[in-house]
C-alpha positions as CSV (number, residue, x, y, z in Angstrom):
1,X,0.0,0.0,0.0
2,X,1.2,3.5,-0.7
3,X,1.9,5.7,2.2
4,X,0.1,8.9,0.9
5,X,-3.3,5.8,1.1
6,X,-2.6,4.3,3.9
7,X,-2.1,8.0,5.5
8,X,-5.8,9.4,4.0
9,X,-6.6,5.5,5.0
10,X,-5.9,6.8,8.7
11,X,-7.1,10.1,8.7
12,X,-10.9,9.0,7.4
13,X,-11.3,6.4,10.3
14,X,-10.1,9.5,12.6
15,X,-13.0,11.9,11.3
16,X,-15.2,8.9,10.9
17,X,-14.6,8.7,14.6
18,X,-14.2,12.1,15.9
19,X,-17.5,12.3,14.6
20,X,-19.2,9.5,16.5
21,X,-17.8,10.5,19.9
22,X,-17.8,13.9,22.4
23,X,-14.6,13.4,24.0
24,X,-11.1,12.3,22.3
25,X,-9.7,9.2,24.8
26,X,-6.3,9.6,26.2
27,X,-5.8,5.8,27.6
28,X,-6.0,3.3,24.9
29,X,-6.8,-0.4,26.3
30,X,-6.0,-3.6,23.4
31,X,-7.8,-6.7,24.5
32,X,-6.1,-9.6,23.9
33,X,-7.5,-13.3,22.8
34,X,-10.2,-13.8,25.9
35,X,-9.5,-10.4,27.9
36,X,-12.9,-8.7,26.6
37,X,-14.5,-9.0,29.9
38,X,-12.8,-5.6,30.6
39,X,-15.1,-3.5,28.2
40,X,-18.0,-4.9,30.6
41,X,-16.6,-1.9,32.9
42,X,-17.1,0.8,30.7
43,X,-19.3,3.4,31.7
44,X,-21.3,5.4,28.7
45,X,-20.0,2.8,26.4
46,X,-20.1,3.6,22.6
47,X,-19.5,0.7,20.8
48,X,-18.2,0.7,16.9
49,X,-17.8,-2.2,15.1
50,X,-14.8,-2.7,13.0
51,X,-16.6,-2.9,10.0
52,X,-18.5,0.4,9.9
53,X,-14.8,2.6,10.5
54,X,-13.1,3.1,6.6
55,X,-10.4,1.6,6.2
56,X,-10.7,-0.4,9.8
57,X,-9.3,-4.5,9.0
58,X,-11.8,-6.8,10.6
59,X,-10.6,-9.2,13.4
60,X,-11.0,-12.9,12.3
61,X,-9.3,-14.7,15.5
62,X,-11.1,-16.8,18.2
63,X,-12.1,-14.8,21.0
64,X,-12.0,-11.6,19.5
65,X,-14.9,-9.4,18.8
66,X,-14.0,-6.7,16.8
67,X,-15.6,-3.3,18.0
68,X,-14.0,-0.2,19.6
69,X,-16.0,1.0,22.9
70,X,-15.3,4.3,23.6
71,X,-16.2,5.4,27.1
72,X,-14.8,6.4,30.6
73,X,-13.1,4.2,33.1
74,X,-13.0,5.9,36.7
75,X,-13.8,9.3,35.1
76,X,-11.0,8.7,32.6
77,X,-11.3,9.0,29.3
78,X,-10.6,6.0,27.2
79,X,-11.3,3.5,24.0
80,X,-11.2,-0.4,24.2
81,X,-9.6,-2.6,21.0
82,X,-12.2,-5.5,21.8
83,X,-9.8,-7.5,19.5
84,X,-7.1,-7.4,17.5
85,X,-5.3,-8.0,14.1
86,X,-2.6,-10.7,14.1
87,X,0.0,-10.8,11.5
88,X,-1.1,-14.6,11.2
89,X,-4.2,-13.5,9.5
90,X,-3.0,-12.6,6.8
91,X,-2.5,-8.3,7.0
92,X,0.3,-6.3,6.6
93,X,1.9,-5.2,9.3
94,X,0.5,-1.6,8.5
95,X,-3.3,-2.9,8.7
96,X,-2.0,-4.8,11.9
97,X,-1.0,-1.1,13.4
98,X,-3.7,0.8,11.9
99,X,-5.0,1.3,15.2
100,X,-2.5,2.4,16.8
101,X,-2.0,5.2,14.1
102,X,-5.7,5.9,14.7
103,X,-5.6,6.3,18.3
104,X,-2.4,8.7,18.3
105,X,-4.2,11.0,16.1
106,X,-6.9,10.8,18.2
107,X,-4.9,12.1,21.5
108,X,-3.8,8.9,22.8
109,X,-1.2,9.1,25.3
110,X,-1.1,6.4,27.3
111,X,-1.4,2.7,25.5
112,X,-1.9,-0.8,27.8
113,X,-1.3,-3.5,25.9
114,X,-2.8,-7.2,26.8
115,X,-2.6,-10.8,25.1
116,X,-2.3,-14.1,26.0
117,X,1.2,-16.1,25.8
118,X,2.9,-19.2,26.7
119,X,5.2,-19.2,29.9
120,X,8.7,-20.1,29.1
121,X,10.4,-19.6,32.5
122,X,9.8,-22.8,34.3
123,X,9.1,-20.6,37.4
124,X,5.9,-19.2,35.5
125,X,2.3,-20.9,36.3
126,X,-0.9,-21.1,34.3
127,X,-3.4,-18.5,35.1
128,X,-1.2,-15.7,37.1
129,X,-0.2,-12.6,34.6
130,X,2.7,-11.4,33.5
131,X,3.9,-7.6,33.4
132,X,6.3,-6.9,30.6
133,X,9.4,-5.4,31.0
134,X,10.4,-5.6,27.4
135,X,9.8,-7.5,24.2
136,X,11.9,-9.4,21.6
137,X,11.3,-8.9,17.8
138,X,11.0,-12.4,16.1
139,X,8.4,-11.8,13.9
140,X,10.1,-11.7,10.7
141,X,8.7,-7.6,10.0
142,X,8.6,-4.8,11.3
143,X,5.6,-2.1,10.9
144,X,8.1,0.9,10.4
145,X,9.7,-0.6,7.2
146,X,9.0,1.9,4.3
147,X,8.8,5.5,3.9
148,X,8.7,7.4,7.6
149,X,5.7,9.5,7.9
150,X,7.8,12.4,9.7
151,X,4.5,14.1,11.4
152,X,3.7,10.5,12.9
153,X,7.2,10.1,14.5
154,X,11.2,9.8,14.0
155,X,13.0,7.6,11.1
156,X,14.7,6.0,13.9
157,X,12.6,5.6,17.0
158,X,14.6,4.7,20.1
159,X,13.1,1.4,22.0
160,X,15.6,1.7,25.7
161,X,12.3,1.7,27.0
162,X,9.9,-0.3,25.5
163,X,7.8,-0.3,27.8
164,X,7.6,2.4,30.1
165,X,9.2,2.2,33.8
166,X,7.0,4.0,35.7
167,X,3.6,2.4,34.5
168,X,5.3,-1.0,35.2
169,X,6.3,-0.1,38.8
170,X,2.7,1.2,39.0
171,X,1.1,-2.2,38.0
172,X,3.2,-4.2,40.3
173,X,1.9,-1.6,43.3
174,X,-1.3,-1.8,42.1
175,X,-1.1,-5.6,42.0
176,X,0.8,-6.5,45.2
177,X,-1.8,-3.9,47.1
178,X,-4.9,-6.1,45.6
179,X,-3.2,-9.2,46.7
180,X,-2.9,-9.9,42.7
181,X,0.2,-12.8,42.4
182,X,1.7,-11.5,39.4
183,X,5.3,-12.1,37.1
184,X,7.5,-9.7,35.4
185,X,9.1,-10.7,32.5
186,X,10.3,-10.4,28.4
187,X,7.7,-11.2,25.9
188,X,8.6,-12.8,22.3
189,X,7.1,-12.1,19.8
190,X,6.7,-14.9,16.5
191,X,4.7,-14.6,13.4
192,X,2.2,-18.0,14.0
193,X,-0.1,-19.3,13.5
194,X,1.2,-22.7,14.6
195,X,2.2,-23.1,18.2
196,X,6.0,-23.7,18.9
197,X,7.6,-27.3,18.6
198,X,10.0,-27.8,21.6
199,X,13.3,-27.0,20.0
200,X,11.9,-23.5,19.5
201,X,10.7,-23.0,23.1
202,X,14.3,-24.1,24.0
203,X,15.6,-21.8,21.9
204,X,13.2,-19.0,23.3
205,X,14.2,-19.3,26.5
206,X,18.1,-19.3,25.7
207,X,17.6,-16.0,24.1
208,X,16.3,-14.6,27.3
209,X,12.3,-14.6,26.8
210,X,10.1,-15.6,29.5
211,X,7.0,-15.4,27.6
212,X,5.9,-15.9,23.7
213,X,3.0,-14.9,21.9
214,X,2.0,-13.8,18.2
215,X,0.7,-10.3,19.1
216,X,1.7,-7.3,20.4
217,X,5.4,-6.4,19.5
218,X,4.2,-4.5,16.3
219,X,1.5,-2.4,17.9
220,X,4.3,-1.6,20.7
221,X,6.6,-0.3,17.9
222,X,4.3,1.6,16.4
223,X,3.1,3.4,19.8
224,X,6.7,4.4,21.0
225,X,7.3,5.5,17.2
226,X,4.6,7.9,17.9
227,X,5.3,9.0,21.4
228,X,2.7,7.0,23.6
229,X,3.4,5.2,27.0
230,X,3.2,1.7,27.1
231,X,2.2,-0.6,29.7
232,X,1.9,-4.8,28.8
233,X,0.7,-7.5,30.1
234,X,0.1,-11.2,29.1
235,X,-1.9,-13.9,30.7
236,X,0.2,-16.6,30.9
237,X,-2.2,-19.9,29.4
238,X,0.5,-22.8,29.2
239,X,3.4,-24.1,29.8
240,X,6.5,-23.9,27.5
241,X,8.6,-26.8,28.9
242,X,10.4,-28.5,26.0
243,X,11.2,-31.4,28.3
244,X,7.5,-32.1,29.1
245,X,5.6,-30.0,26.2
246,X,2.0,-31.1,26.1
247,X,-0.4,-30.8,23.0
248,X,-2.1,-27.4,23.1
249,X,-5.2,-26.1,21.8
250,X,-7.0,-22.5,21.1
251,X,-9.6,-23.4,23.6
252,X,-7.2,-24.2,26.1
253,X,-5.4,-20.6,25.8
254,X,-8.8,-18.9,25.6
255,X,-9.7,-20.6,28.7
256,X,-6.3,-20.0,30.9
257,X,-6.7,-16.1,29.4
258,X,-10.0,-15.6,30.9
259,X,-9.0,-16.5,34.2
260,X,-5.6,-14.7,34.3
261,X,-7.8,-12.0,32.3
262,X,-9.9,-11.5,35.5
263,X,-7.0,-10.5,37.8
264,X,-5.7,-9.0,34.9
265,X,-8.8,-6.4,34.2
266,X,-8.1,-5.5,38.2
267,X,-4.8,-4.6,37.9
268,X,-5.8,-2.4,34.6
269,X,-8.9,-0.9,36.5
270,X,-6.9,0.3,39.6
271,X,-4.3,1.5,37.3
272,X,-6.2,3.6,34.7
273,X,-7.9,5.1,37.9
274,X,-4.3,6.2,39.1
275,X,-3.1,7.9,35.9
């Protein structure tokens, strides 16, 4: 896709939107594979579905159900992603962003990030969440390849922080005050859609990940290129062992994710309400 399209692409879902709601949201919230129980606590929700904003791809993955619910959280200010775009499906990694592009021309400033991955420390368990503290790059792409859009952000954006210090010391306040067990840890991100084979979880771990998953990496790139704050967190729905790796299935994640998702949707509640 030409940038000058995919830049008038952007800017008509923007005025599509501006003209749909009152207030522009500063906290973006992206619900991962089972983690749309959050949008339940949405007060005067306005829900769009993907497939009435131009230009907007259309979520095909399990568990995700493809609207944007715009309303305020604690008096704040916010829109929901009640699903997102995988690179697995089949988009470019510019349709996988688009959102993000939309919600930073929309005012965004803060961005939290969820998903569900696999645990590849061995000290991880099922069900308990993980913040991240940074993210490795394995997906084979990158969204900023191409011409730079020098209004949206830098040519070269810097990634020391990934993900931003003082939200994640925020969330694990937040989360050791509710009594919220939670890990911190490095997610990895891979293209899918296939689940790993136990040489590559081996290899995973040796490269210092504690977490894999086939989201989020691209959306965080995308965000820090255009100056938002970051906060992530996965729901941790199986185990990773190589030496003892157990045949997984979608159900099984979406399962795991909803119950990490409810300590998870918590932790985000208390913490939107302290920005």
């Amino acid at each position: 896709m030409e940038v000058k399209e995919y830049v008038k692409r952007v800017n008509d879902a923007v005025e599509y939107l501006k003209g749909k709601i009152s207030e522009s949201p500063r906290i973006a919230i992206i619900l991962g594979s089972g983690l749309g129980g959050i949008a339940e606590a949405v007060e005067e929700p306005i829900s769009i579905p993907y497939s009435e904003i131009p230009g907007f791809p259309v979520s095909t993955a399990p568990g995700h159900k493809g609207e944007l619910v715009f309303g305020k959280l604690h008096g704040k200010s916010v829109v929901l992603m009640n699903g997102r775009f995988h690179y697995y499906e089949g988009y470019s990694m510019k349709e996988v962003t688009f959102p993000i592009r939309v919600f930073q021309l929309l005012g965004v400033e803060v961005l939290i990030v969820t998903n569900a991955a696999g645990g590849l420390n061995p000290d991880f368990q099922v069900g308990v969440p993980m913040i991240i503290v940074d993210h490795i790059n394995l997906m084979g792409d990158n969204p900023l390849i191409g011409p730079n859009v020098d209004e949206w952000g830098p040519r070269f954006p810097d990634m020391s922080e990934a993900y931003d210090k003082d939200l994640v010391k925020l969330a694990l306040e937040v989360a050791k005050e509710l009594g919220i067990k939670v890990f911190q840890g490095v997610y990895v991100g891979l293209a899918g859609p296939n689940f790993e084979t136990a040489a590559e979880y081996r290899m995973l771990r040796k490269l210092g990940a504690d977490a894999v998953g086939m989201s989020t990496v691209p959306e965080v790139i995308v965000a820090k290129h255009g100056g938002l704050k970051v906060l992530g967190l996965s729901a941790i729905t199986d185990k990773g062992d190589p030496d003892n790796l157990q045949p997984l299935t979608a159900e099984e994640v979406l399962e795991n994710a909803e119950r990490a998702g409810r300590a998870m949707a918590k932790i985000i509640s208390e913490v939107v309400r302290r920005l």
